[in-house]
C-alpha positions in Angstrom: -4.2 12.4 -21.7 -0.1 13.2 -21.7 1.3 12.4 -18.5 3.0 14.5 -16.2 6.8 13.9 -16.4 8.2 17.4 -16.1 6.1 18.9 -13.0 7.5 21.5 -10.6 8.1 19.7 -8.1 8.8 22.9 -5.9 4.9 23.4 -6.0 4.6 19.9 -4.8 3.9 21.2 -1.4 -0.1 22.7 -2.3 -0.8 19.5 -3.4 -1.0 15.9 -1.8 0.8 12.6 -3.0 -0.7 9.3 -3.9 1.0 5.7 -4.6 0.1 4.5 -8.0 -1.4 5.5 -11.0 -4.5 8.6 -10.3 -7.6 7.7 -12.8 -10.3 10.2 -13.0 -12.6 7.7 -11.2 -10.6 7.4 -8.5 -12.0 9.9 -5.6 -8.7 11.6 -4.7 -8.4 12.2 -8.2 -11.9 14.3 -8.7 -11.1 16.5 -5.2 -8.3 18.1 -7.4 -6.1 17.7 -4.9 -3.7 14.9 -5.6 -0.6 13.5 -7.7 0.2 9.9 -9.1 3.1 8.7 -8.4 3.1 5.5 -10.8 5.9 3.4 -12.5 4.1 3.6 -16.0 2.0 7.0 -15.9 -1.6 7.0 -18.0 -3.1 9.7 -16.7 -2.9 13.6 -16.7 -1.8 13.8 -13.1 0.6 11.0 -13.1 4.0 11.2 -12.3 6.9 8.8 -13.4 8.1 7.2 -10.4 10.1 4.0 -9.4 8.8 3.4 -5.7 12.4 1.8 -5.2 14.0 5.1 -5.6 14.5 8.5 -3.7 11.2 10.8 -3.9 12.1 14.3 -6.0 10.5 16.1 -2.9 12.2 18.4 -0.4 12.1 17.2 3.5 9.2 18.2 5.5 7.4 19.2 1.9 4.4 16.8 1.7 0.9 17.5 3.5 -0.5 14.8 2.8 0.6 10.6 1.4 -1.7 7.7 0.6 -0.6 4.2 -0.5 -3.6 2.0 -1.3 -3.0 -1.7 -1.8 0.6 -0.6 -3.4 3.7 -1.9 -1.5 2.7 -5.6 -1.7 3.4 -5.4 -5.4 7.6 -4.3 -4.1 9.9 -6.6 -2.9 9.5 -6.7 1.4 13.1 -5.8 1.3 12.3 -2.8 -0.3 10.0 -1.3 2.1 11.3 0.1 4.8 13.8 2.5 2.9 10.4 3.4 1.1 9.5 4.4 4.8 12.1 6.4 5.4 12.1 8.2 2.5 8.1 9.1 3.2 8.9 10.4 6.2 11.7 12.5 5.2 9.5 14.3 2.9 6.5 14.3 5.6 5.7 17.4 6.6 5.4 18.1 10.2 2.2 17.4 11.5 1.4 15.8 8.1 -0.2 12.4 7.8 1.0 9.2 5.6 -2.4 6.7 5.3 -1.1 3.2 4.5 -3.5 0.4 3.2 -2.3 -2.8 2.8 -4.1 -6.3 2.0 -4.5 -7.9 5.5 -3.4 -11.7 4.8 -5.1 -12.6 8.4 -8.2 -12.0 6.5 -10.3 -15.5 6.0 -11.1 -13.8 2.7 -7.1 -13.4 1.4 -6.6 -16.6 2.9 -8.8 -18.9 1.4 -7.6 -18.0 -2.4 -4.2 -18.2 -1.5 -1.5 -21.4 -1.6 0.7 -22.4 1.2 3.8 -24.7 2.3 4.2 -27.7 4.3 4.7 -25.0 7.7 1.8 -23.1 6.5 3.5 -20.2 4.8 1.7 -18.2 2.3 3.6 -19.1 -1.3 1.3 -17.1 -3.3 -2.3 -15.4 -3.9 -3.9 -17.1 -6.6 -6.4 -14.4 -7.3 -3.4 -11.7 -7.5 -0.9 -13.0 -10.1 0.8 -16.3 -8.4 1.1 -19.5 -9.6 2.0 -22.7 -8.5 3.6 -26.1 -10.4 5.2 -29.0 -9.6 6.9 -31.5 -11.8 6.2 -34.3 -8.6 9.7 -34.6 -7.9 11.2 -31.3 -6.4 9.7 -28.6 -4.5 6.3 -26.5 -5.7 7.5 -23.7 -7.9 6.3 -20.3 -7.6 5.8 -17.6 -10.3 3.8 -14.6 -11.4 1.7 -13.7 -14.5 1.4 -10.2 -15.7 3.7 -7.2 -16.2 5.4 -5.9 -13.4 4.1 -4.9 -10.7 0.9 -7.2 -11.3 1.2 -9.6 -8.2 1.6 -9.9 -4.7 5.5 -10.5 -3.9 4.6 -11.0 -0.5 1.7 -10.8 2.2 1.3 -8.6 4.9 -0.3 -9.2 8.2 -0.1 -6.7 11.4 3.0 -8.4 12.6 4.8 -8.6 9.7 3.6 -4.8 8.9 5.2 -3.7 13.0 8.7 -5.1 12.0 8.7 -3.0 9.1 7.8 0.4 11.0 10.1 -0.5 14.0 12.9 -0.9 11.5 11.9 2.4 9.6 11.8 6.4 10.7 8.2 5.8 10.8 8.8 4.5 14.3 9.2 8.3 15.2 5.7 9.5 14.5 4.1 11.5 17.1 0.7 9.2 16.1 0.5 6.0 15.1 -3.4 4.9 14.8 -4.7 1.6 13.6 -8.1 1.8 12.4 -8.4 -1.7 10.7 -6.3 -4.9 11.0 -6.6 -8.8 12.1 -4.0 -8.8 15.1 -3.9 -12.5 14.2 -6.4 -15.1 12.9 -8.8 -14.7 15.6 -8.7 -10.7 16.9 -9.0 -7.6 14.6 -10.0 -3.6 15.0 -11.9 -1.9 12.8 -12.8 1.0 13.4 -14.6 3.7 11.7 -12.2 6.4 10.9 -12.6 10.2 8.4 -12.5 8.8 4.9 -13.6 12.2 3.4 -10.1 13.2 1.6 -8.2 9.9 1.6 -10.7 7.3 1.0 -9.8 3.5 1.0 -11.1 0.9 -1.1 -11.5 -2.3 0.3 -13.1 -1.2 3.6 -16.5 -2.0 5.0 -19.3 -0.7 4.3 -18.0 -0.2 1.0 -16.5 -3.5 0.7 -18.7 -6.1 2.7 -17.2 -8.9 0.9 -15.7 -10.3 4.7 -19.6 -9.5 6.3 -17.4 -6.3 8.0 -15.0 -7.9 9.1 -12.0 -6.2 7.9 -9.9 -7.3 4.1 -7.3 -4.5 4.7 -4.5 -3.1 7.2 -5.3 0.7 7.4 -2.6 3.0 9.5 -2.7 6.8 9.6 1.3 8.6 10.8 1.3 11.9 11.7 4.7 13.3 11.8 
């Protein structure tokens, strides 16, 4: 299919916008009522678009944003300017639905690779690799293409620093259906999946017996 790389984006409005590339199996893409915004477009309703940069929207333009198990693949530096430009462009009222691997999760966890302190130095099963040459420190890397692995982990705490230090702070709602609070405590809570749908939730994703494998925050603007 030929991407979308000259769209009006003046229309952008009657539609809804969506991190990453939009197959035609994915669900938001069969309601008809979503764009891709991806770094290498494939499909017919992808648009080019480096995360890293300004969005070609006018403020208060969007209805509707969903990132699904996106911004881990960005630099954590990154991220809050990528907040604040979403909220710009958020229209009032409008909601932003943020999923996010929950690294509290016994499930993340166990296939990942820590320090001496217990950090998380990589996740195995999403790009990162360790090696050691027995004399200096374990070196860290990624396989893939850009944009492949994990660059770093999120957890609830680590996901509140980044809101506080973004306009997201300024929501009129901030709701928090899923999430480990820390290794021990979590929510999750059903919540209306019917336009943005998540992946890696239960009962669609029981891989964690229910338990929940994802941070999942609506904002409404």
């Amino acid at each position: 299919m030929d991407t979308i790389l000259n769209t009006n984006f003046s229309n952008i409005k009657d539609h809804y916008i969506y991190f990453g590339n939009l197959g035609p199996d994915e669900l938001q893409y069969k309601s008809g009522m979503f764009y891709g915004l991806a770094l290498h477009p494939q499909f017919d309703r992808d648009i080019f678009h480096d995360a890293k940069n300004e969005m070609p929207f006018h403020d208060n333009s969007v209805k509707w944003f969903q990132s699904q198990d996106v911004f881990e693949h960005i630099p954590y530096e990154c991220i809050a300017t990528i907040f604040n430009d979403i909220y710009r462009c958020l229209s009032f009222g409008g909601i932003f639905r943020l999923s996010l691997p929950d690294y509290h999760s016994s499930l993340l966890r166990n296939r990942s690779v820590y320090d001496s302190n217990g950090k998380i130095l990589c996740d195995l099963a999403m790009g990162g690799r360790v090696s050691s040459d027995m004399v200096g420190p374990i070196k860290v890397s990624w396989a893939g293409s850009e944009g492949d692995a994990h660059l770093w982990f999120p957890t609830y705490a680590k996901l509140a620093r980044l809101i506080l230090s973004s306009n997201l702070r300024k929501c009129t709602t901030i709701m928090v259906h899923h999430a480990w609070f820390d290794a021990h405590d979590y929510v999750c809570e059903a919540f209306d999946q019917s336009i943005m749908p998540v992946m890696l939730t239960p009962p669609g994703d029981m891989r964690s017996d229910g338990k929940p494998i994802s941070l999942v925050v609506d904002f409404i603007k």
